[in-house]
MARDRENPA-232048 format. One line per field, with one value per residue (C-alpha): residue in three letters; x, y, z. Coordinates in nm, 2 decimals. Layout:
N
residu <- c(ALA, ...) $
xx <- c(X, ...) $
yy <- c(Y, ...) $
zz <- c(Z, ...) $
// end
This chain:
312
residu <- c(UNK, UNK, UNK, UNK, UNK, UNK, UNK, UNK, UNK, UNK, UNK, UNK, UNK, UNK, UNK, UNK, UNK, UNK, UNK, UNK, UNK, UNK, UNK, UNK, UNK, UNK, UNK, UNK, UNK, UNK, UNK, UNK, UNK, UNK, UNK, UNK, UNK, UNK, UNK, UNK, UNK, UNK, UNK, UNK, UNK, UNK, UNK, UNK, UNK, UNK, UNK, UNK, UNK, UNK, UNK, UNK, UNK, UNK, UNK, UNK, UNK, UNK, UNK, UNK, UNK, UNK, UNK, UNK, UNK, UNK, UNK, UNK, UNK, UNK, UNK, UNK, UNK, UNK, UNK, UNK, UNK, UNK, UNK, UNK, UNK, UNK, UNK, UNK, UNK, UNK, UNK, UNK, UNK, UNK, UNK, UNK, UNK, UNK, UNK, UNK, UNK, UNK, UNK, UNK, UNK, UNK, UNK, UNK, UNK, UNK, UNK, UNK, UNK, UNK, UNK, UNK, UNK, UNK, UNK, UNK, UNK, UNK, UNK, UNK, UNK, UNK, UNK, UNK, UNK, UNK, UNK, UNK, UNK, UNK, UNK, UNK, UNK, UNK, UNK, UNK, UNK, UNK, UNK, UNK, UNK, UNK, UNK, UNK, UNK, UNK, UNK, UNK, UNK, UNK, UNK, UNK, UNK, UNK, UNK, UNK, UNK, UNK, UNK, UNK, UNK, UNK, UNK, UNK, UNK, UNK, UNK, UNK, UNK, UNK, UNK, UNK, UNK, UNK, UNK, UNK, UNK, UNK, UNK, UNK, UNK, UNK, UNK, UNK, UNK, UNK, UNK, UNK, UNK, UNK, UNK, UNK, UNK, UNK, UNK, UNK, UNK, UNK, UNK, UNK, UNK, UNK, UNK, UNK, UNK, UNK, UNK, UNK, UNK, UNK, UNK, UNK, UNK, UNK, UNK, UNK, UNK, UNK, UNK, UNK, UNK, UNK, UNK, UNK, UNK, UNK, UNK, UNK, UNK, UNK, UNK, UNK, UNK, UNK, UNK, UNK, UNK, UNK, UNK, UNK, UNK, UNK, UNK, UNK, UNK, UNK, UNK, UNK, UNK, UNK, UNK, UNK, UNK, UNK, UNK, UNK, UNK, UNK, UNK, UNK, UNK, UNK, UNK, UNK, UNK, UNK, UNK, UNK, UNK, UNK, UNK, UNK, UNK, UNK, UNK, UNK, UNK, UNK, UNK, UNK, UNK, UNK, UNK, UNK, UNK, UNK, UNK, UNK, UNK, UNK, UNK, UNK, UNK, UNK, UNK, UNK, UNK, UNK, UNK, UNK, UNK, UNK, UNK, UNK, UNK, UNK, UNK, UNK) $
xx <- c(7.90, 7.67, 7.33, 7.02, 6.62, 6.76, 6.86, 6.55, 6.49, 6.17, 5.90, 5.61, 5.41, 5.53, 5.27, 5.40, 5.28, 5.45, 5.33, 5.31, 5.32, 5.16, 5.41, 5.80, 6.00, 5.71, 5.59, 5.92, 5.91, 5.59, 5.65, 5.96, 5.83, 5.55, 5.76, 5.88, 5.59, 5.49, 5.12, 5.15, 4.93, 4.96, 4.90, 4.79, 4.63, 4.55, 4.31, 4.29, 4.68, 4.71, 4.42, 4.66, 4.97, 4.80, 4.77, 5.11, 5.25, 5.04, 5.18, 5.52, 5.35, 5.03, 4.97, 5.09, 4.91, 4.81, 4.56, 4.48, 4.45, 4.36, 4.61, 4.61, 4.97, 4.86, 4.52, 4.59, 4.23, 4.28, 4.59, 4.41, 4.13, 4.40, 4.57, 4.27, 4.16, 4.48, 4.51, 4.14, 4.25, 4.60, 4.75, 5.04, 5.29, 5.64, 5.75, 5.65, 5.82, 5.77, 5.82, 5.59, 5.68, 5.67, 5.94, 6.05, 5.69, 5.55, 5.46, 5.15, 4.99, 4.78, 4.39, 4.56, 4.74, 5.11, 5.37, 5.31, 5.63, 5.67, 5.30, 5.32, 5.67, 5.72, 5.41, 5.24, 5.45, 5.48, 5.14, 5.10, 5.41, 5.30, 4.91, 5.09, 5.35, 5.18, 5.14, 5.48, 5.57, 5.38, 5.57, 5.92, 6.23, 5.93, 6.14, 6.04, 6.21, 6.20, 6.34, 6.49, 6.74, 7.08, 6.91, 6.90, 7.23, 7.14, 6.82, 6.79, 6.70, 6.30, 6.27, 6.03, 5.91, 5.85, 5.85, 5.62, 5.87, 5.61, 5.81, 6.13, 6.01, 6.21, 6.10, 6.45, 6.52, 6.14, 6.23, 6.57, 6.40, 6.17, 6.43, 6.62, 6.34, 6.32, 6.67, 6.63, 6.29, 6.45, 6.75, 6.53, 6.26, 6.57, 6.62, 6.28, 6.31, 6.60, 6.54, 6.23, 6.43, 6.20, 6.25, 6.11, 6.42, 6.44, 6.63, 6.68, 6.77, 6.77, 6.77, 7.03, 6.95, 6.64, 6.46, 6.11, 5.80, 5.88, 6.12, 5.77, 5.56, 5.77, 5.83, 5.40, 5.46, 5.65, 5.52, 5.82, 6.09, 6.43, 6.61, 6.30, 6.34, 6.75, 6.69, 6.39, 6.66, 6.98, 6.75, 6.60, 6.99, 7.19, 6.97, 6.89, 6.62, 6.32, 6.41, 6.81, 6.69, 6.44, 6.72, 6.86, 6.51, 6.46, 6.78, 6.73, 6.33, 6.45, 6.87, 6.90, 7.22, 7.08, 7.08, 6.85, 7.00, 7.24, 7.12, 7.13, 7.22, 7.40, 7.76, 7.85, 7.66, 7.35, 7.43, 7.51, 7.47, 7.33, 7.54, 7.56, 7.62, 7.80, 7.55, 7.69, 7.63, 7.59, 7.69, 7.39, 7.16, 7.02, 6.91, 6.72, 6.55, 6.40, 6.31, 6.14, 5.98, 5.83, 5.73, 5.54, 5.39, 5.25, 5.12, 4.94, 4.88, 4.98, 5.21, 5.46, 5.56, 5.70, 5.54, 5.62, 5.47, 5.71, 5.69, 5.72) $
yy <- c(11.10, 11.17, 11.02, 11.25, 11.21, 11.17, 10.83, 10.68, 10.42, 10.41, 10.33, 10.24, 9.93, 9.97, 10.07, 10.29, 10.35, 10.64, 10.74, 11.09, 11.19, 11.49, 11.72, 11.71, 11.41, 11.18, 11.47, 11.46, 11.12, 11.07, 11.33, 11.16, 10.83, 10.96, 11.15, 10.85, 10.68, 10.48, 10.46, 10.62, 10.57, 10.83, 10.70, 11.05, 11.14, 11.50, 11.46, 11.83, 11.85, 11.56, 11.72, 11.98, 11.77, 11.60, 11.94, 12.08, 11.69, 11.71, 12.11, 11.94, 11.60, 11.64, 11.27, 11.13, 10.82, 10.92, 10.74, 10.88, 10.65, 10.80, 10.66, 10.78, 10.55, 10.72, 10.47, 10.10, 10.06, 10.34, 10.16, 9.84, 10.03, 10.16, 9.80, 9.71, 9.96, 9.91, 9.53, 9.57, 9.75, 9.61, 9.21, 9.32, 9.58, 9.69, 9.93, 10.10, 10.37, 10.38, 10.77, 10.96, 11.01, 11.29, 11.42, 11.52, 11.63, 11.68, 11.36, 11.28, 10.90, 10.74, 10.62, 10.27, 10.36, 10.39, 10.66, 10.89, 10.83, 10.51, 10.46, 10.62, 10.61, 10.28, 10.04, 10.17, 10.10, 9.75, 9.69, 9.86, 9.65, 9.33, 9.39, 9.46, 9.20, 8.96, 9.21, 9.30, 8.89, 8.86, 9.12, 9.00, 9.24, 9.45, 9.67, 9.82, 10.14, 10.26, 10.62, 10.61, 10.95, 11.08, 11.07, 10.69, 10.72, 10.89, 10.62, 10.30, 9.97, 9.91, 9.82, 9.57, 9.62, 10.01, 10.07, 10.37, 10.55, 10.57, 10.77, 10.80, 11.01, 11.31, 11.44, 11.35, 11.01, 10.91, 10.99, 10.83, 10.52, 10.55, 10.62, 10.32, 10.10, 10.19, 10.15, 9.79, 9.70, 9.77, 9.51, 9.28, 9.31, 9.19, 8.87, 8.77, 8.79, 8.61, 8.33, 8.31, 8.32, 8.64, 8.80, 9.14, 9.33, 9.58, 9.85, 10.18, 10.55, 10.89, 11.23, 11.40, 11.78, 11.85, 12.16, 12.04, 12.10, 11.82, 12.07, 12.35, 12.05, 11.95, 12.32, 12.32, 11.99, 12.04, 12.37, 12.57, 12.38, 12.53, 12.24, 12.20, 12.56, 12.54, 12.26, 12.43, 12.75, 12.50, 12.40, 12.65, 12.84, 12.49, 12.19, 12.06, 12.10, 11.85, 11.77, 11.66, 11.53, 11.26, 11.15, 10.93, 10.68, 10.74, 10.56, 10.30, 10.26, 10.28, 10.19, 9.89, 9.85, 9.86, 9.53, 9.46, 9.50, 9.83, 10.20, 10.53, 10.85, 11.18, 11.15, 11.43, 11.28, 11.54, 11.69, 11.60, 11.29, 10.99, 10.73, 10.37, 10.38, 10.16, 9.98, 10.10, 9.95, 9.57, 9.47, 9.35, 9.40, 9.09, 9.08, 9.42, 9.28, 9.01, 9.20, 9.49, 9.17, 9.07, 9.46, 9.46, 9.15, 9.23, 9.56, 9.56, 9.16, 9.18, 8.92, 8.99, 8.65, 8.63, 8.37, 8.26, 8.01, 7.78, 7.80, 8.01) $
zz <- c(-12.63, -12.36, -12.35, -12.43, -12.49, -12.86, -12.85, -12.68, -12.97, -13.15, -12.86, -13.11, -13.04, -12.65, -12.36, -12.10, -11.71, -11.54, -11.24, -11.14, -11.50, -11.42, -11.36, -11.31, -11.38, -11.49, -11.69, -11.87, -11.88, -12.03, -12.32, -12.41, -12.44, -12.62, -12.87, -12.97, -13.02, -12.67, -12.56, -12.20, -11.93, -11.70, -11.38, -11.14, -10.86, -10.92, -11.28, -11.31, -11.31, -11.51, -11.81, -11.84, -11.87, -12.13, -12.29, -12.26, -12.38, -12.67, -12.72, -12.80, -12.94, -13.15, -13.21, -12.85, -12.76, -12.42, -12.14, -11.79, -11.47, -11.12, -10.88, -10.56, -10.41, -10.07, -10.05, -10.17, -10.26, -10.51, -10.63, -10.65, -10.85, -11.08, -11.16, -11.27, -11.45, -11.64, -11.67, -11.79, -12.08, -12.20, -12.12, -12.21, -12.06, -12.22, -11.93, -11.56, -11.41, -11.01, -11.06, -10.82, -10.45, -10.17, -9.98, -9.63, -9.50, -9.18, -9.02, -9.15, -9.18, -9.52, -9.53, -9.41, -9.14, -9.32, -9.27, -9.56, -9.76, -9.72, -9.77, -10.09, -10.25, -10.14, -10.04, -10.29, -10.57, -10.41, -10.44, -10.84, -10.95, -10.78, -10.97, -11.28, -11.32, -11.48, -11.79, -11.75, -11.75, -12.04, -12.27, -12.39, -12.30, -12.06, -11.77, -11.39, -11.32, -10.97, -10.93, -10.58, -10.48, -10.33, -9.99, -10.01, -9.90, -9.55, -9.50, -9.32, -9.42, -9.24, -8.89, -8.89, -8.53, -8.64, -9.04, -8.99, -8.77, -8.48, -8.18, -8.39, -8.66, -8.90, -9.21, -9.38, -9.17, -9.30, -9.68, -9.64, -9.53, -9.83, -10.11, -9.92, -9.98, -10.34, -10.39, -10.20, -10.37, -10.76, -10.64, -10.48, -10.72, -11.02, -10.79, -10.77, -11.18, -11.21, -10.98, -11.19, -11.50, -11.60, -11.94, -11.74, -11.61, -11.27, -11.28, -11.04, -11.12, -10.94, -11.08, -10.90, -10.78, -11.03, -11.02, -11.04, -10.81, -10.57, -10.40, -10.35, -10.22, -9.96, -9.86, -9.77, -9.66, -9.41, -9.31, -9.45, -9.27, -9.28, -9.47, -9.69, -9.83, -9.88, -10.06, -10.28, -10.29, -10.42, -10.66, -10.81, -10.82, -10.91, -10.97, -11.31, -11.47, -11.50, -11.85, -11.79, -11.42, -11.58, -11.85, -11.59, -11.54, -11.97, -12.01, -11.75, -11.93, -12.29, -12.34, -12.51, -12.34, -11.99, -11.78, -11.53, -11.13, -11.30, -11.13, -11.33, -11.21, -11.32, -11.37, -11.10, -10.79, -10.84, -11.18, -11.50, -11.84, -11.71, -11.62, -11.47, -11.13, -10.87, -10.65, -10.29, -9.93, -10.06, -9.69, -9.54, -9.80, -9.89, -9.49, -9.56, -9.90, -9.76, -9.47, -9.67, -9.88, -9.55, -9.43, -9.73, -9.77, -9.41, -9.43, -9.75, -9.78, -10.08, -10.26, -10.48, -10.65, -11.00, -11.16, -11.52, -11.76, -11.64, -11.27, -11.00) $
// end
């Protein structure tokens, strides 16, 4: 029997942080955790956006237990600000789901100097995640989903000599890296827990070809680039849509089954039930994990170290 939004199991008692829960995916994602009784912090950077996700959440679930968060994952003092604001108000932390992300844009470079996707679907995950863990260390059987994408398959692993594609950069070669990087960083990320004999688990998952408004953003993005707007066309004819694209990262969040280190996608490449998924190019990856750790260590100074009550 395929998997749907039906057998999320009962989510009361658990706090939720999706980012980009404001429309798409994480908009998906939120409502279904929330259906089922999660408290979901909806980490966004667009407040007006996210007041009328809210809204439309709360059409389809009167009584959802929501919280808003600005995050702007472009500026890492605006993620910084955000940890807080969440650490500030709950110890402990059941789930986070490294949802939002741009794709394929014009070259374009954050507040801190970074690339723009790898600045925000990447670094600044790195930095949320590493703020947050010790909530998510505290909270027995807690998980870290990291949506990555198909076009991890086209990306390479970060030069560390030139992460932010200075002189070499593409719209699709610099969202390849990205989605890479997520892939890498869910993996690595399950390591670091296990070495640490962690109870918190990693786990990665990609939505296929979803119809959601990703596709339109990268379209302005990029200034209407002529691979940008096939891809919004393919879409909008063939892709799924936001609800059966997010079912993939709700199983990898919410299956009791699910291990930590497994990756979730649709059964047919881009479409269909979510599945688990193979874990591809494993040659050389460990190299590129550590070198990604050290990327990002570097360019936001932040650590990421699992620490338990135990030990490091």
């Amino acid at each position: 029997m395929s998997w749907t939004a039906a057998r999320i199991p009962d989510q009361h008692g658990r706090t939720a942080v999706v980012t980009g829960s404001n429309g798409g995916l994480g908009l998906v994602t939120a409502r279904e955790l929330a259906a089922k009784g999660a408290h979901v912090v909806m980490a966004v950077r667009n407040q007006e956006k996210a007041a009328a996700a809210v809204e439309e959440i709360r059409t389809f679930v009167p009584d959802a237990s929501l919280e808003l968060v600005a995050l702007d994952l472009s500026a890492q003092e605006s993620v910084k600000d955000a940890a807080g604001r969440i650490l500030a108000a709950h110890d402990r932390l059941d789930l986070l789901v490294n949802n939002a992300g741009v794709m394929a844009i014009a070259e374009a470079r954050t507040v801190d100097g970074y690339e723009t996707q790898f600045g925000v679907d990447h670094l600044g995950h790195w930095t949320l995640t590493a703020l947050l863990l010790p909530a998510l260390l505290r909270t027995p059987g807690s998980r870290v989903v990291t949506v990555t994408s198909t076009a991890h398959h086209m990306g390479r692993a970060v030069d560390p000599d030139n992460p932010h594609l200075r002189g070499r950069y593409g719209p699709w070669r610099a969202y390849g890296q990205a989605k890479l990087a997520n892939f890498h960083f869910g993996l690595g990320l399950q390591q670091e827990l296990e070495r640490a004999g962690a109870g918190t688990a990693s786990l990665i998952a990609h939505p296929g070809l979803s119809n959601t408004d990703l596709q339109a953003v990268s379209v302005a993005g990029s200034g209407g680039g002529a691979s940008q707007r096939f891809f919004h066309t393919m879409a909008a004819r063939t892709g799924m849509s936001a609800a059966d694209g997010a079912l993939s990262q709700l199983r990898a969040a919410t299956d009791p089954a699910a291990k930590g280190g497994e990756f979730y996608g649709p059964l047919f490449v881009n479409n269909g039930a979510p599945v688990r998924k193979p874990v591809l190019r494993r040659i050389g990856m460990d190299r590129a994990i550590a070198t990604l750790w050290q990327v990002s260590r570097r360019e936001t100074g932040v650590a990421l170290e699992v620490r338990t009550r135990t030990g490091d």
